[in-house]
C-alpha positions in Angstrom: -35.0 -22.6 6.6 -32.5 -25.6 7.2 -33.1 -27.5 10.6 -30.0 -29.4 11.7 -29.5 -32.2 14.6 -26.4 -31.5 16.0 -26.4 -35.0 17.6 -27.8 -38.3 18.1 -30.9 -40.1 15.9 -32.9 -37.6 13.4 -31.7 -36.0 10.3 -32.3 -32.5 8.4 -35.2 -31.2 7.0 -35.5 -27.4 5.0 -39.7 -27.2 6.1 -40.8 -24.9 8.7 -42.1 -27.4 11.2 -39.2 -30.1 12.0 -40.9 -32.9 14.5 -37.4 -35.0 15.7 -37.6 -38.6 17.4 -35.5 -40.7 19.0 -32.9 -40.3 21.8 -30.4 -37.7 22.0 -27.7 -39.7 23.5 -25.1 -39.2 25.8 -26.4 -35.3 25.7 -29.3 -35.5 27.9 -30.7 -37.8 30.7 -31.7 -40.4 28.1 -35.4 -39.3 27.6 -36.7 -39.2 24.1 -37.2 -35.9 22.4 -40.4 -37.0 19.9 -42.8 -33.9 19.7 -40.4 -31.6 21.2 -40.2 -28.0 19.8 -36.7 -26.6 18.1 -35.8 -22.8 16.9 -33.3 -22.4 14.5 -30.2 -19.9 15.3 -27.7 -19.3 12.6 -28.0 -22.8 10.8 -28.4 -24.6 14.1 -31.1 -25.6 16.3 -31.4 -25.2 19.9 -34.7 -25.9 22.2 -37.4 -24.3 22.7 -37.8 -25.7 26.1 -34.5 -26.7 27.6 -36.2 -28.5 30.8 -36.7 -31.4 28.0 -33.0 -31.9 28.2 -30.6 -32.1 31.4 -31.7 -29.5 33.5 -28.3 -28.5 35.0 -26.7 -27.2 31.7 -25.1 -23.9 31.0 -25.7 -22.2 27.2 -22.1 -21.0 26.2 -20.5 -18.0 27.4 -18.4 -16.3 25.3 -14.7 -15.5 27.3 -12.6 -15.1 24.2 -14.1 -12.9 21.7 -12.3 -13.0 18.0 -10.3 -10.3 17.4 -10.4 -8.0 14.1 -7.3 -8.8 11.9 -5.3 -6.6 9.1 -4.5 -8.2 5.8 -1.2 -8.6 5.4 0.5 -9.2 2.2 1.0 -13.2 1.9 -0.1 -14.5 5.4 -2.7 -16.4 6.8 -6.3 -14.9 8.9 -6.9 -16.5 12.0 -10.2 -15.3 13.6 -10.4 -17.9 17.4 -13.6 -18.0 19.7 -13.4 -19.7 23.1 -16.5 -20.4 25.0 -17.4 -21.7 28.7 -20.8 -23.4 29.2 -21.9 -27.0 28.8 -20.8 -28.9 25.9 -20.3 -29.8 22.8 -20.3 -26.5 21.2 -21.3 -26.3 17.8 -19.7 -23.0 15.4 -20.8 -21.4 12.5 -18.9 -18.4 11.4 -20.6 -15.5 9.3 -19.1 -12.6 6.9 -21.7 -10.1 6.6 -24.1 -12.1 7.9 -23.8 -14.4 6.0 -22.9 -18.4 6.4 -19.1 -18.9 5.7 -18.3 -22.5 4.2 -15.3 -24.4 4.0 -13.6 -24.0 0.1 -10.8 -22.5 -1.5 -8.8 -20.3 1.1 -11.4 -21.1 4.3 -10.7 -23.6 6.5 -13.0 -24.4 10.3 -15.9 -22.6 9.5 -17.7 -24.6 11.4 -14.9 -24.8 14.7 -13.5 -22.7 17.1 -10.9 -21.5 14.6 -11.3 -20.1 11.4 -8.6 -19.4 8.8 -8.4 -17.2 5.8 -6.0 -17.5 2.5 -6.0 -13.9 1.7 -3.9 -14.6 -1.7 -6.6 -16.7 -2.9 -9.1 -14.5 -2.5 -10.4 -11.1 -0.9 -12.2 -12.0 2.6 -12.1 -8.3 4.0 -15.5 -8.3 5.6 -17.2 -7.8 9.2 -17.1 -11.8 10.7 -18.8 -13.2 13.7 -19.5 -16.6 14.8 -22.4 -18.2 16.2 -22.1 -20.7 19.4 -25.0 -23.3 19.6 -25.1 -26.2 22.2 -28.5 -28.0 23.7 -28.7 -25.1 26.1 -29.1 -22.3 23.8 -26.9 -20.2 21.4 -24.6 -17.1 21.8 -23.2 -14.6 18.9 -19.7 -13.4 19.3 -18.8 -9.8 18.8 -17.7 -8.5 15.6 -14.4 -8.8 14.1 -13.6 -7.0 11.2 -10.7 -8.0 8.7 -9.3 -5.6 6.5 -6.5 -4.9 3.9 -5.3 -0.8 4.6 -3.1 1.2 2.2 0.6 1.0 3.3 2.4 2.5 0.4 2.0 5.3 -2.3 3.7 6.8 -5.6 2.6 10.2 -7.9 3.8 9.7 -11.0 3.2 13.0 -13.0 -0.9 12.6 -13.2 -1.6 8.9 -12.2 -1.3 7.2 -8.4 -0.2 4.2 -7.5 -1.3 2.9 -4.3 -0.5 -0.9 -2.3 -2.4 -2.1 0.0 -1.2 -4.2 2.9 -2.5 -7.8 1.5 0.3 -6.8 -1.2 -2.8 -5.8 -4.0 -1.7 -2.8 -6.6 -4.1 -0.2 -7.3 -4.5 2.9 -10.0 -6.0 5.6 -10.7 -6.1 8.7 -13.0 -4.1 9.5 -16.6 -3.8 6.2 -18.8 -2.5 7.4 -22.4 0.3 5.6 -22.5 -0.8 2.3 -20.3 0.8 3.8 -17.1 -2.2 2.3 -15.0 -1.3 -1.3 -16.4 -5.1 -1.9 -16.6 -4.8 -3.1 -20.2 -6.6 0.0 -21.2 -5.3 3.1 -22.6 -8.4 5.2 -20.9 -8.2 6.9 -17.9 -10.1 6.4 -14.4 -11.3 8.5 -11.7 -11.8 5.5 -9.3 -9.3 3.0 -7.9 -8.5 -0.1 -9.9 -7.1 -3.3 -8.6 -4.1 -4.2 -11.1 -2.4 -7.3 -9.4 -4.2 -8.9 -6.1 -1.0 -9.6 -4.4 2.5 -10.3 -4.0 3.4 -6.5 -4.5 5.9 -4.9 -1.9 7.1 -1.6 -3.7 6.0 1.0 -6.2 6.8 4.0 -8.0 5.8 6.5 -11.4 7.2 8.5 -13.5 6.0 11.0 -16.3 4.5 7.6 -18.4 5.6 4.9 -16.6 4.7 2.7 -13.5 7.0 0.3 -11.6 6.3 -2.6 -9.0 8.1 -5.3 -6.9 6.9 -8.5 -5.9 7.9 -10.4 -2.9 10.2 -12.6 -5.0 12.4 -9.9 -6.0 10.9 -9.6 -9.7 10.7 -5.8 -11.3 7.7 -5.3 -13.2 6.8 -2.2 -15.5 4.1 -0.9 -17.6 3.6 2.3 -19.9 5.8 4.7 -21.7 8.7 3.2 -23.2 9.9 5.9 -26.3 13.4 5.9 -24.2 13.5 2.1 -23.1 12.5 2.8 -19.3 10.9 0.3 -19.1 14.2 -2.3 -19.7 12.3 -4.6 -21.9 14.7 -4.5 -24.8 12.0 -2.6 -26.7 11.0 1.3 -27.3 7.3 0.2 -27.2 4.6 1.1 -24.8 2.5 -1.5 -23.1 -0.8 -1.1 -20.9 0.0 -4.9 -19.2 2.5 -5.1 -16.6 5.5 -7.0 -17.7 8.5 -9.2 -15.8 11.9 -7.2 -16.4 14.0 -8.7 -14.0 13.3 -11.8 -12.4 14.4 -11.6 -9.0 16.8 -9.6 -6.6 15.1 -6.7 -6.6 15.1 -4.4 -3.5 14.2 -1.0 -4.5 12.9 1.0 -7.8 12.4 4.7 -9.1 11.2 6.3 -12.0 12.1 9.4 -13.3 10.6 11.4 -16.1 12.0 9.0 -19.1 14.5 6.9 -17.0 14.4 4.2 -14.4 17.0 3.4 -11.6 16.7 -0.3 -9.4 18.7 -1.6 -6.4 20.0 -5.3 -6.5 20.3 -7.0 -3.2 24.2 -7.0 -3.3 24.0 -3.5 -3.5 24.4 -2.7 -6.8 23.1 0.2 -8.9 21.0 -0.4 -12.3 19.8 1.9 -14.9 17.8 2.2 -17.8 16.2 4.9 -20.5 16.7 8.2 -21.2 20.2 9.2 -20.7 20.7 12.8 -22.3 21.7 14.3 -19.8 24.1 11.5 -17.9 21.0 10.8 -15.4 22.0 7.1 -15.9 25.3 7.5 -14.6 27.5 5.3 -17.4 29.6 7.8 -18.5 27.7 7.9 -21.8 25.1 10.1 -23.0 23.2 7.0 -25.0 20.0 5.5 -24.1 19.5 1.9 -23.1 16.0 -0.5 -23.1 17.9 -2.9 -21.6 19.0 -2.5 -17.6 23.0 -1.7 -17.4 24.7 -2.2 -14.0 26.2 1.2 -13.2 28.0 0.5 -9.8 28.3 -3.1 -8.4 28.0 -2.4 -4.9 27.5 -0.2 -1.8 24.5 1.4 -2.5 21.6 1.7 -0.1 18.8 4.3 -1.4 17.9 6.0 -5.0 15.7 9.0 -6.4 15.6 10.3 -9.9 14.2 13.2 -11.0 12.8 14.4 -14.4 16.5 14.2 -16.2 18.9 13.6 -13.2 19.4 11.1 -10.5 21.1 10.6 -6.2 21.9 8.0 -4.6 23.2 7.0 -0.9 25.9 4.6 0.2 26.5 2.7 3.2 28.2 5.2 4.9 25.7 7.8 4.7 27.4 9.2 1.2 25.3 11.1 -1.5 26.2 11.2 -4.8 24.4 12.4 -7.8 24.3 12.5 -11.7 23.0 13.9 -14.9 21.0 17.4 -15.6 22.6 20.0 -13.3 21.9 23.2 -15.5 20.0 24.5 -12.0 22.4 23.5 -9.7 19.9 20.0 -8.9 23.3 18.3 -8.2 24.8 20.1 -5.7 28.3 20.1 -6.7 29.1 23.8 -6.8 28.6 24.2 -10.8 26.1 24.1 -13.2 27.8 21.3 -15.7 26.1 17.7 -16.5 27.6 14.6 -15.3 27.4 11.1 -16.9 29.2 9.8 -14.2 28.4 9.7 -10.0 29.7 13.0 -8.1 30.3 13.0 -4.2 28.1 15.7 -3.1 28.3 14.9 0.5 30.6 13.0 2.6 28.3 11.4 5.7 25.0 11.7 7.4 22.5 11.4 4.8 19.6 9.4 5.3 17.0 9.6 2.1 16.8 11.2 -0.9 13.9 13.2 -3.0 14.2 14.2 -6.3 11.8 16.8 -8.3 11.7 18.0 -11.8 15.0 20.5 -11.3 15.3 20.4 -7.4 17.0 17.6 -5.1 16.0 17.0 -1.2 17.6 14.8 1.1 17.5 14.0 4.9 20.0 13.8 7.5 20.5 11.5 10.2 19.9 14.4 12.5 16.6 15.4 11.1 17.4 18.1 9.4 16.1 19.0 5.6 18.2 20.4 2.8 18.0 20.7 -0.7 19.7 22.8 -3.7 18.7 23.0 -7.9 16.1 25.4 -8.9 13.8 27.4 -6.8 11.3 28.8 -9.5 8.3 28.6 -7.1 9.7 28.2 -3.6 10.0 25.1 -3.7 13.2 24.9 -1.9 11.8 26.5 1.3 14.5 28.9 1.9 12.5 32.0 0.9 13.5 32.2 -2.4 11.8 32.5 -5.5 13.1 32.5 -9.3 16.4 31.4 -7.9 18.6 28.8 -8.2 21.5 26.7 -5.6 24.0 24.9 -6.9 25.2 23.8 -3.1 22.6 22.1 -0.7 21.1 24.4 1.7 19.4 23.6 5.1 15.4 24.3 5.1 14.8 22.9 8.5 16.9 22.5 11.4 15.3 19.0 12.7 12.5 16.6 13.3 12.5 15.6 9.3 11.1 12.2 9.0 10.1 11.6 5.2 10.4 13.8 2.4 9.4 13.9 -1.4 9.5 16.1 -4.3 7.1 16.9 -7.1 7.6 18.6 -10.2 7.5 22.1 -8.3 6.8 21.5 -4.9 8.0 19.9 -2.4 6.3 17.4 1.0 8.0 16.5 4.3 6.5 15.0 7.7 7.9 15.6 10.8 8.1 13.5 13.9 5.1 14.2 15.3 3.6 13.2 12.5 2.9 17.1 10.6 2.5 17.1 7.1 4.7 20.5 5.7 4.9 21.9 2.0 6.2 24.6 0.1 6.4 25.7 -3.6 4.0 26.2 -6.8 0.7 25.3 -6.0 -1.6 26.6 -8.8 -3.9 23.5 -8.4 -3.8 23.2 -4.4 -1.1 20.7 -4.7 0.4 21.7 -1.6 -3.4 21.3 0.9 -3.3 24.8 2.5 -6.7 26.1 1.1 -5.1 28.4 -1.6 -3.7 28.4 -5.1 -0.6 30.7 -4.8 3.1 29.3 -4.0 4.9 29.5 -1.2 8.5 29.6 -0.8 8.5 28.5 3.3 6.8 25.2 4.8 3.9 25.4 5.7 2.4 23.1 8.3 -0.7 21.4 6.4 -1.9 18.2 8.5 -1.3 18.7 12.4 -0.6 15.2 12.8 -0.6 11.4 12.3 0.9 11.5 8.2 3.4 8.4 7.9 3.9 8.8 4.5 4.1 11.6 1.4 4.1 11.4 -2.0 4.7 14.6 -4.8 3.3 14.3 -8.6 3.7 16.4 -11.1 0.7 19.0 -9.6 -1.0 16.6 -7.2 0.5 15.1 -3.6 -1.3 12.2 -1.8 -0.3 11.1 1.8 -1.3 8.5 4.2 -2.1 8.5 8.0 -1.7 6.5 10.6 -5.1 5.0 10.3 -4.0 4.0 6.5 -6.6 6.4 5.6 -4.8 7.6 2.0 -5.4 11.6 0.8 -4.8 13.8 -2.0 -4.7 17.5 -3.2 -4.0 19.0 -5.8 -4.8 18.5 -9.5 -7.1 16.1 -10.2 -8.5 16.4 -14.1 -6.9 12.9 -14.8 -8.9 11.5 -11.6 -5.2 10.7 -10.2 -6.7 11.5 -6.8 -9.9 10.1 -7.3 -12.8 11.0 -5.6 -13.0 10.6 -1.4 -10.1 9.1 -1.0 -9.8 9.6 2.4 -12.5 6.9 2.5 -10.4 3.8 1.0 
């Protein structure tokens, strides 16, 4: 027990039975308190028998309650009480129950207004605050502060998930260092990788890519074709600094990664047997080459071809095309970026032999191989080598797997279609399908295809998965986190 005296004469004492004399001050009628009986609320005292003090006074009132907050990647909590009653008011703000202190990222935990440095440390927790005064004491209600998942990536059997205080998370196959854990063993449970600063992800077959909010690319895992960029062909289970800043977007394919610059420009690096990297070569790079110097605007690359968009709503594509994946009318290989369409297109998906892409009007198309439906057009075992309209409209995201295939639509539906031997596509059975079928009725912002697992994410931030999980890349209830 720890008495305090929140004014005047007197002092603190930590036994049961706190006897206080002398004169309170300015805060009562002048009367001395000796013999007079305290309780102890939340750290502070407040009388037992208020008629020993002025009469007239109110206890607070709460009128502003603190509000809960989300954690948001590299800004500052502010939980604010505001109380009527008679004064002074005295605070003391709680996490858990528990007495918060001033330190390292907390500041007025003893005022009106307390503030959080969520890069300093992780203060998600239920808070209140505790109002004392000479004529009694008042709890606020709760306020919870919380960090939610705003972003995902499947690589081929590990997740990648960021949460909105910018923190990196991991789950599932780890051989080659893919989770950047410094581990090579795999987990069934999330694992924080970097605490914050992170603002885009992606995975490939191996590999694992992240942004920070300075522009700097970061990789970790398989490197036997270079993806990584780091000038070497060897794998590493630490994230590493390839490019220091100017980063605005990232993919990873199956043994090749693509980045965006902010002027625009389009970088490559890996695996190039196929042209994927778009250099007019067929060599592989560990080192990041600069394949168009401007104009570009989005990027996806599959397992051994890759698409971009331009400016003007342009998509052009590159590498592997023995299924017709690029769209161009023939089944020949390209090391160098082909037109496919003129105008309208507004994202881009990219599987292991199949390519998506949106239109500005909502509508869904796609073209490459359709082993297992996962084009959508009622197809199986067959193959488009021009793009082909799936659904008419309402298309807001999209995203490919190895042989399936994800889309939301406006109101929020979460469709699939393809192989689904594993329940990668979350309709209750383990045969393909080669139409969408409507999966989640509503309230999915955000999809995400693996090689047999997809994860998606609701409004609520509320992150779930389906699909194969013997690497733990879905770990277990993830609906919960």
């Amino acid at each position: 027990m720890n008495w305090f005296k929140v004014a005047g004469g007197g002092g603190t004492s930590t036994s049961d039975v706190y006897t206080v004399s002398g004169t309170f001050g300015q805060h009562d009628a002048g009367g001395p308190l000796a013999g007079s009986g305290f309780s102890v609320v939340g750290g502070f005292w407040s009388p037992l028998a208020v008629t020993a003090f002025n009469p007239a006074g109110n206890g607070p009132v709460i009128t502003n309650q603190p509000q809960s907050q989300l954690v948001t990647n590299g800004n500052l909590i502010t939980l604010s009480v505001s109380a009527s009653g008679t004064g002074p008011f005295y605070y003391q703000w709680q996490k858990n129950g528990v007495n918060v202190t001033d330190g390292a990222g907390i500041s007025g935990a003893t005022t009106a207004t307390l503030t959080l440095n969520p890069a300093l440390s992780d203060y998600s927790g239920n808070y209140t605050v505790i109002i004392a005064s000479a004529y009694g004491s008042v709890t606020s209600s709760i306020a919870g502060v919380a960090a939610i998942v705003t972003e995902i990536a499947a690589g081929d059997e590990h997740s990648l998930f960021l949460k909105s205080d910018g923190s990196l998370w991991a789950m599932g196959f780890n051989g080659y260092g893919e989770l950047g854990d410094g581990t090579f063993g795999n987990t069934n449970r999330p694992e924080q990788i970097v605490a914050t600063g992170v603002t885009a992800i992606d995975g490939g077959y191996g590999h694992s890519l992240f942004l920070k909010n300075d522009g700097s690319l970061w990789a970790m895992g398989w490197n036997g074709n270079g993806q990584l960029g780091d000038g070497t062909y060897a794998n590493t289970n630490r994230p590493e600094k390839i490019v220091a800043g100017g980063v605005t977007a990232i993919v990873a394919g199956f043994a090749h990664t693509l980045f965006l610059k902010n002027d625009g420009s389009l970088w490559a690096m890996g695996w190039n047997g196929n042209g994927q990297l778009g250099d007019g070569t067929y060599a592989n790079t560990n080192r990041p080459e600069r394949v168009l110097a401007g104009g570009v605007t989005a990027i996806a690359a599959g397992s051994a071809h890759s698409l971009f968009l331009k400016g003007d709503g342009s998509l052009w594509a590159m590498g592997q095309n023995a299924d017709g994946e690029l769209g161009d009318g023939t089944f020949s290989n390209a090391n160098r970026p082909e037109q496919i369409v003129a105008s309208g297109v507004s994202a881009v998906a990219a599987g292991d032999s199949h390519s998506l892409f949106l239109k500005s009007d909502g509508s869904l198309w796609g073209m490459g191989y359709a082993c297992c439906g996962q084009l959508g057009d009622g197809n199986y075992n067959y193959y488009t080598n021009r793009p082909e309209q799936i659904v008419a409209s309402g298309v807001t995201a999209i995203a490919a797997g190895g042989f399936h295939s994800l889309f939301s639509k406006a109101m929020g539906a979460c469709g699939s279609r393809a192989i689904n031997p594993y329940g990668e596509l979350g309709d209750g059975m383990n045969y393909s399908t080669n139409r969408p079928e409507q999966v989640v009725a509503g309230g999915v912002t955000a999809v995400a295809g693996g090689g047999f697992h997809s994860l998606f994410l609701k409004s609520d931030g509320s992150l779930w998965a389906m699909g194969f999980n013997g690497y733990g890349q879905w770990a277990t209830a993830l609906s919960s986190i």
